[in-house]
C-alpha positions as CSV (number, residue, x, y, z in Angstrom):
1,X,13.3,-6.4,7.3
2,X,11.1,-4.8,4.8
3,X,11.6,-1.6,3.0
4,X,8.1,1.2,3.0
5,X,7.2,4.2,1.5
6,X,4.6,6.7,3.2
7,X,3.1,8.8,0.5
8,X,1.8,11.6,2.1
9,X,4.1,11.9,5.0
10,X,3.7,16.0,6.2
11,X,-0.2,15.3,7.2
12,X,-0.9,14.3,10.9
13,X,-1.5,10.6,9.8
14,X,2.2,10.3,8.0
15,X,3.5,11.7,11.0
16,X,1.9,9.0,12.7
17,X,3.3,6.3,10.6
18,X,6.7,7.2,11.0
19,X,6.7,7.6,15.1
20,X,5.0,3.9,15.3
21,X,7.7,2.4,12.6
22,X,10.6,3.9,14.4
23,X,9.5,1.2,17.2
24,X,9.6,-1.5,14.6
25,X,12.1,-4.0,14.6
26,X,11.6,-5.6,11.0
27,X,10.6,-2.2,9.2
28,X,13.0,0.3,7.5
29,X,11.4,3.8,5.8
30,X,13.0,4.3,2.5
31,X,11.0,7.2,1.2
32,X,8.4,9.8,2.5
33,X,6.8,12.3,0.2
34,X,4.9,15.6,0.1
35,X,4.3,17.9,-3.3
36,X,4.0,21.1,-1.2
37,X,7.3,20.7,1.4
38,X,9.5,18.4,-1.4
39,X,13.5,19.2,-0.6
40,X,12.8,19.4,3.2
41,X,13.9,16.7,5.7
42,X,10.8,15.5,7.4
43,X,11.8,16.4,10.4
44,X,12.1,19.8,9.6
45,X,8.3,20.1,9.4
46,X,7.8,17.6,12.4
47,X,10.5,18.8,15.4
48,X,9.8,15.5,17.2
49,X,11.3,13.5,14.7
50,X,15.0,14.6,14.9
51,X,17.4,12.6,14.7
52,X,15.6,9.4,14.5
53,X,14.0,10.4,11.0
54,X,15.4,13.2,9.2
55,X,14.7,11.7,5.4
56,X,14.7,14.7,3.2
57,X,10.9,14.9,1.4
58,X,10.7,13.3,-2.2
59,X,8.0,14.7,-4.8
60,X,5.8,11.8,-5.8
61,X,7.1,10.3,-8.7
62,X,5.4,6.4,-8.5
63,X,8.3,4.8,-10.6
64,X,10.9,5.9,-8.4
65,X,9.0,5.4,-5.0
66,X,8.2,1.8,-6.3
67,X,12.1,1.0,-6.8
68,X,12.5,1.8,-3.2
69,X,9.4,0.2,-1.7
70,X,8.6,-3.3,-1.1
71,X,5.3,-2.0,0.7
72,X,3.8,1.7,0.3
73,X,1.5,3.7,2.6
74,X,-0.9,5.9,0.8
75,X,-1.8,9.0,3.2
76,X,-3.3,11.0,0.5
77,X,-6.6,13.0,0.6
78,X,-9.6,11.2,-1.4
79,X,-9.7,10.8,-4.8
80,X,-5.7,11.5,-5.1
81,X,-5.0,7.9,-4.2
82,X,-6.8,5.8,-7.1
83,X,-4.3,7.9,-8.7
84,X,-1.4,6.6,-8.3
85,X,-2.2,3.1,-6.4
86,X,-2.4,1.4,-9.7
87,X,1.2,2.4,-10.6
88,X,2.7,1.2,-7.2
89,X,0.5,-2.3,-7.6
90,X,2.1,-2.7,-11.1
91,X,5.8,-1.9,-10.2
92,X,4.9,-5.0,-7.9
93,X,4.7,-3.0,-4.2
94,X,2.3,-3.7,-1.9
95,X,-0.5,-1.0,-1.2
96,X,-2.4,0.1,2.2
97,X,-4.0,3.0,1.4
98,X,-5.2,5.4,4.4
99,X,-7.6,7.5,2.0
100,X,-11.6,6.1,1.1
101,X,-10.5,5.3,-2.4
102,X,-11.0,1.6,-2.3
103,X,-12.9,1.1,1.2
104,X,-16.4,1.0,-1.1
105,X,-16.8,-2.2,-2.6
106,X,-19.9,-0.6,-5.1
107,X,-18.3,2.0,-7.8
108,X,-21.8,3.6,-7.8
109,X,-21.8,4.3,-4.4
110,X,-18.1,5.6,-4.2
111,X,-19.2,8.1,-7.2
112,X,-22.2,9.4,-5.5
113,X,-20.4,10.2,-2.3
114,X,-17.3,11.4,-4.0
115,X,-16.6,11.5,-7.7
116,X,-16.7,8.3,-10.3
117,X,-14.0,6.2,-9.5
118,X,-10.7,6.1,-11.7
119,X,-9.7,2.1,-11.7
120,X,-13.1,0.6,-10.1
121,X,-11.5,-3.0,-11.8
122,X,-9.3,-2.7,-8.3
123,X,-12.7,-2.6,-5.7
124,X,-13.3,-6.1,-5.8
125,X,-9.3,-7.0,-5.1
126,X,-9.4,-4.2,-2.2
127,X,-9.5,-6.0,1.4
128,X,-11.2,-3.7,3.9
129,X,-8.5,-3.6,6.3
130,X,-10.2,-4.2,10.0
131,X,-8.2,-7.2,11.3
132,X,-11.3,-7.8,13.8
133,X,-13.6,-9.0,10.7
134,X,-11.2,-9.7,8.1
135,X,-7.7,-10.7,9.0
136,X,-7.0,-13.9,7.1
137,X,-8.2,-11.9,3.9
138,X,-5.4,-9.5,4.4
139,X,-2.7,-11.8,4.9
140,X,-3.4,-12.7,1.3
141,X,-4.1,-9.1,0.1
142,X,-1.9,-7.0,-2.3
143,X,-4.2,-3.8,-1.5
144,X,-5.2,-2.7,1.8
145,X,-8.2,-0.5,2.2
146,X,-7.6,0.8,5.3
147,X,-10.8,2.0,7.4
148,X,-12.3,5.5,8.4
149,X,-11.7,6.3,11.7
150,X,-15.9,6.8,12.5
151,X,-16.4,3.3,11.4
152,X,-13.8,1.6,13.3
153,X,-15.2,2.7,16.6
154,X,-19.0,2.1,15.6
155,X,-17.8,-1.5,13.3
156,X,-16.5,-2.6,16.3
157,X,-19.1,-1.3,19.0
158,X,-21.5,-3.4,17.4
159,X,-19.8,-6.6,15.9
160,X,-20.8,-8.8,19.2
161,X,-24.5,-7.3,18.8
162,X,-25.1,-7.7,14.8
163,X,-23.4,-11.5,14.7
164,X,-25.6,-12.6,17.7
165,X,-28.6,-10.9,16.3
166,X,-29.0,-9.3,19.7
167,X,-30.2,-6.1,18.1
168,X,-32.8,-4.6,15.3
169,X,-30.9,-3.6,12.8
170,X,-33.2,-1.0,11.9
171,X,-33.0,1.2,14.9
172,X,-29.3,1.6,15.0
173,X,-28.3,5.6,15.9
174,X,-24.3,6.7,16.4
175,X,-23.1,9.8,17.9
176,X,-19.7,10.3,17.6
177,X,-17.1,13.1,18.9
178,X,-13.9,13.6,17.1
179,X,-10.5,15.6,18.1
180,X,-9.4,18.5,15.6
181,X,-7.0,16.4,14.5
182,X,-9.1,14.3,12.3
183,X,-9.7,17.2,9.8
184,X,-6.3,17.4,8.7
185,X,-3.4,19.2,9.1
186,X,-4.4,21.6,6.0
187,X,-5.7,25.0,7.0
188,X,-9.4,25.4,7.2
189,X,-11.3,27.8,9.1
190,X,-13.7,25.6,10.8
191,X,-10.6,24.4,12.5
192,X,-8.6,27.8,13.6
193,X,-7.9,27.5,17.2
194,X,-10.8,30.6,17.6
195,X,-12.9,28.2,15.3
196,X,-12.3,25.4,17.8
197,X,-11.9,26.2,21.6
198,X,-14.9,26.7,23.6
199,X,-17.1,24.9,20.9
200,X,-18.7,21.5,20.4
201,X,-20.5,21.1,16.8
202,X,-22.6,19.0,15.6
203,X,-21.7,18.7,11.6
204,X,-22.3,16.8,8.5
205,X,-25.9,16.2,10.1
206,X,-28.5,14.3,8.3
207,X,-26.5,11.7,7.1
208,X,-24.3,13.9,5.0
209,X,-20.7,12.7,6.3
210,X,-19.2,10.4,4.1
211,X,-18.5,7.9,6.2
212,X,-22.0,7.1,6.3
213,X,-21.9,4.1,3.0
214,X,-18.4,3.0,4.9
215,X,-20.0,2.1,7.8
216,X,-23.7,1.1,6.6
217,X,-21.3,-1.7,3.6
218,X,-20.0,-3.5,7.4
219,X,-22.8,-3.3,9.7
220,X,-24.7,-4.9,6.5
221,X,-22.1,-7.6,6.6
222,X,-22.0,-8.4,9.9
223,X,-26.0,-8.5,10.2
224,X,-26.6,-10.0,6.7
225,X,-29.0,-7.8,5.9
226,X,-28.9,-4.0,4.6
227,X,-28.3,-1.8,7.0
228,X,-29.3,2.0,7.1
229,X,-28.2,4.2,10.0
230,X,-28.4,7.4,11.5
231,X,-24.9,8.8,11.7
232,X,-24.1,12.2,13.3
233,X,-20.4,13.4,13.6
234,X,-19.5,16.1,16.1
235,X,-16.2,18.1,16.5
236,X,-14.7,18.3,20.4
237,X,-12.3,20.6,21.1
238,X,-9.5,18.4,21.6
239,X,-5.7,16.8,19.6
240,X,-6.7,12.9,18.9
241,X,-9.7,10.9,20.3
242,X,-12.7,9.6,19.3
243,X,-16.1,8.5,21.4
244,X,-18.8,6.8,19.6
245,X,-22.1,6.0,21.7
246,X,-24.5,3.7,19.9
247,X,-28.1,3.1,20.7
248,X,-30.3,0.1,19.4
249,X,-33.1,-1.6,20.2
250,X,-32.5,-5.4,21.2
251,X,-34.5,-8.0,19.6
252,X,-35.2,-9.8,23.1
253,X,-35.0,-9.9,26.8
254,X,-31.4,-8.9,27.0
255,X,-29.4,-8.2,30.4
256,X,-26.4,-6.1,30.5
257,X,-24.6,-8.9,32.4
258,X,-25.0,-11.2,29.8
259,X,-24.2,-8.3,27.3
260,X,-20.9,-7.6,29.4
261,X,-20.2,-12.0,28.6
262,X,-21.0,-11.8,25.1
263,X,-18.3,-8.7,24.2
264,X,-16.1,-10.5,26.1
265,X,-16.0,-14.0,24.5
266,X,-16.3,-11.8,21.1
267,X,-13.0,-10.1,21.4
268,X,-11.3,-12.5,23.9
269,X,-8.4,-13.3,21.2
270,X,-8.4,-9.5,20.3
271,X,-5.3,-8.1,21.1
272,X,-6.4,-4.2,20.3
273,X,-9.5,-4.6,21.6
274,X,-10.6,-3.7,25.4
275,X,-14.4,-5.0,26.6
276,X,-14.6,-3.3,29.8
277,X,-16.3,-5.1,33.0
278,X,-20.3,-4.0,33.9
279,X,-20.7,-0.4,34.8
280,X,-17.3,0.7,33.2
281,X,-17.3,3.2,30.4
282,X,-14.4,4.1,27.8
283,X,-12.9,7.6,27.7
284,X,-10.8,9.0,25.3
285,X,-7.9,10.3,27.8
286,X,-7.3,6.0,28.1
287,X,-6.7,5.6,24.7
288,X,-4.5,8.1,23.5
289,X,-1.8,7.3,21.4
290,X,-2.1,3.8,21.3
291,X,-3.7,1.2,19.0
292,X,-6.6,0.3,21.4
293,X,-10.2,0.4,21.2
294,X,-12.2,0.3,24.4
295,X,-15.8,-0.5,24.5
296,X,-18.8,-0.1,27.5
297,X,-22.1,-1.7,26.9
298,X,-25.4,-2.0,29.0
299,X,-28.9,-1.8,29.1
300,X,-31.5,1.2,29.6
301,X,-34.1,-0.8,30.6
302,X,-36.3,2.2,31.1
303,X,-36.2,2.8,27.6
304,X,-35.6,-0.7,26.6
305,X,-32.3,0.4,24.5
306,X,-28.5,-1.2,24.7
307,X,-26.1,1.8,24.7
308,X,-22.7,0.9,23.4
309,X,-19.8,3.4,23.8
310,X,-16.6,3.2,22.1
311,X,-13.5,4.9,22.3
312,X,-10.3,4.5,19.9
313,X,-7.5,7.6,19.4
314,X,-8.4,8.6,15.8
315,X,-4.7,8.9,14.1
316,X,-4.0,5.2,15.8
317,X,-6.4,2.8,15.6
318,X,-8.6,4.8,13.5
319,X,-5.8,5.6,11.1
320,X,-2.0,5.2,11.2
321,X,-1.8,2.1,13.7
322,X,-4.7,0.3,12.3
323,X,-2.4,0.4,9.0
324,X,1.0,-1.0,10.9
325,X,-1.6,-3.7,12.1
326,X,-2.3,-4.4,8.7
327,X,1.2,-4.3,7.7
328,X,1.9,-6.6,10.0
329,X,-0.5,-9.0,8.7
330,X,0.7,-8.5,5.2
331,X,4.2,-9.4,5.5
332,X,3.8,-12.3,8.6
333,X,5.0,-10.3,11.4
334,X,3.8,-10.5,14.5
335,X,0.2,-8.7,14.4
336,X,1.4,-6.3,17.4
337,X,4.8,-5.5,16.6
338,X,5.3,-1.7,17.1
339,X,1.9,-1.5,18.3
340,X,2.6,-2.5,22.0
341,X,3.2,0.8,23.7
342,X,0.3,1.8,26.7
343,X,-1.4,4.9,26.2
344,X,-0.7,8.5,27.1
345,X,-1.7,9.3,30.7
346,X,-2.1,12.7,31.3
């Protein structure tokens, strides 16, 4: 049994957290924080978590969350994180932090998508926290940067492609539809109900979104080569959910059978990760609230493109369950435990 903090905890994602830990059998929530809603029990902001969570909301003071913590989830917004991460690291907690503070391994890149960085001497510790590419690294880790949810569903939509060199790297395009949900539980306009319903927007267009570096750092991994690609994020009007499709050209004869095989044999051992059979395509109504990630490929062959489509539920795998998996991994549990429950259908 381990003892966690969630730092952060009135936001959609800390909700999150704490309804996948209640299912955990080695996993006992000590403290949850929030500045604006401090002296309230948690589930006085979040109804569905009465009586099975009803810890009253601490301000964040690091020292004292520390003493409490052997293991603390950061669920703060950007550039609040790097913060405070150092102090939890030094009182000797481990750290998986939800925000984009540490997923940039290049300070200079993370200060011209957000603002210089306050401890870049922690990037090169930070383990990028998809268990798909990098699970024995964060077994060892002390700092978890856990990954946007955009770049999960694209990461993984083209891992199998990219290692096999199936695909030019420079003709890589992503579309990608989020739910509301992954803008926060902070009042914006662009997110009012009025804002919202009856829409679908294209936004942070041109390669503006800044999950752009996240997901260009991987793919350049995985195809060991710098990667550029053209990114374009769209808001649905829905809770949860995300659906990337992915175009590319192939580097060779390629068949959407043998496409079907290779995802297959990639994430046969996977246990989050869903290849569907030829002709099958993911939706995001078959992934909600749960920590899968289900992926269609195939081959326009009028064209001569391969169309990959992913779909994970943004506050699970792209978020709160992709950290619980990486908890997991942390402290030698079983990589699925409190991460087994199907999705929601309807």
């Amino acid at each position: 049994m381990i003892s966690v903090a969630i730092v952060g905890a009135s936001g959609y994602t800390g909700l999150e957290l704490i309804r996948l830990l209640d299912r955990h059998p080695e996993v006992m929530i000590t403290s949850v924080t929030s500045e604006q809603s401090a002296g309230k029990k948690i589930s006085d902001l979040f109804p569905t978590l009465r009586g099975r969570c009803d810890l009253l909301l601490e301000p964040l003071e690091p020292a004292a969350i520390a003493a409490k913590a052997e293991l603390i989830f950061t669920a703060l917004p950007h550039q609040a994180a790097m913060a405070v991460v150092p102090a939890f690291l030094a009182a000797g907690s481990k750290v998986i932090d939800l925000s984009a503070d540490y997923r940039l391994r290049d300070q200079a890149v993370y200060g011209a998508w957000y603002e210089p960085h306050k401890n870049p001497e922690l990037l090169p510790e930070a383990v990028y926290g998809l268990p798909e590419l990098r699970r024995d690294e964060i077994r060892k880790a002390r700092l978890v940067a856990n990954p946007g949810c955009y770049p999960t569903s694209i990461i993984l939509g083209l891992k199998p492609l990219l290692t096999a060199g199936l695909i030019d790297p420079a003709t890589l395009i992503a579309d990608s539809g989020s739910g509301v949900s992954g803008a926060g539980r902070s009042a914006k306009v662009d997110s009012l109900y009025c804002e919202v319903n009856e829409g679908f927007k294209a936004y942070g267009v041109g390669g503006a979104h800044r999950h752009t570096p996240e997901i260009e750092q991987e793919l350049s991994g995985l195809a060991g080569c710098p990667i550029t690609i053209t990114f374009t994020p769209h808001l649905v009007p829905m809770d949860r959910g995300i659906l990337s499709t992915i175009y590319a050209t192939p580097t060779g004869s390629v068949t959407t059978e043998a496409l079907v095989d290779r995802y297959a044999a990639t994430y046969r051992d996977e246990p989050f990760v869903r290849p569907l059979a030829q002709g099958q395509f993911p939706s995001t109504a078959f992934v909600r609230g749960s920590n899968f990630c289900d992926i269609g490929v195939t081959v326009d062959s009028r064209t001569n493109r391969v169309i990959v489509v992913s779909a994970i539920d943004n506050l699970v795998k792209g978020a709160s369950g992709q950290a619980i998996q990486n908890m997991n991994l942390l402290c030698g549990f079983p990589e699925t435990e409190g991460l087994t429950g199907l999705p929601l259908y309807p």
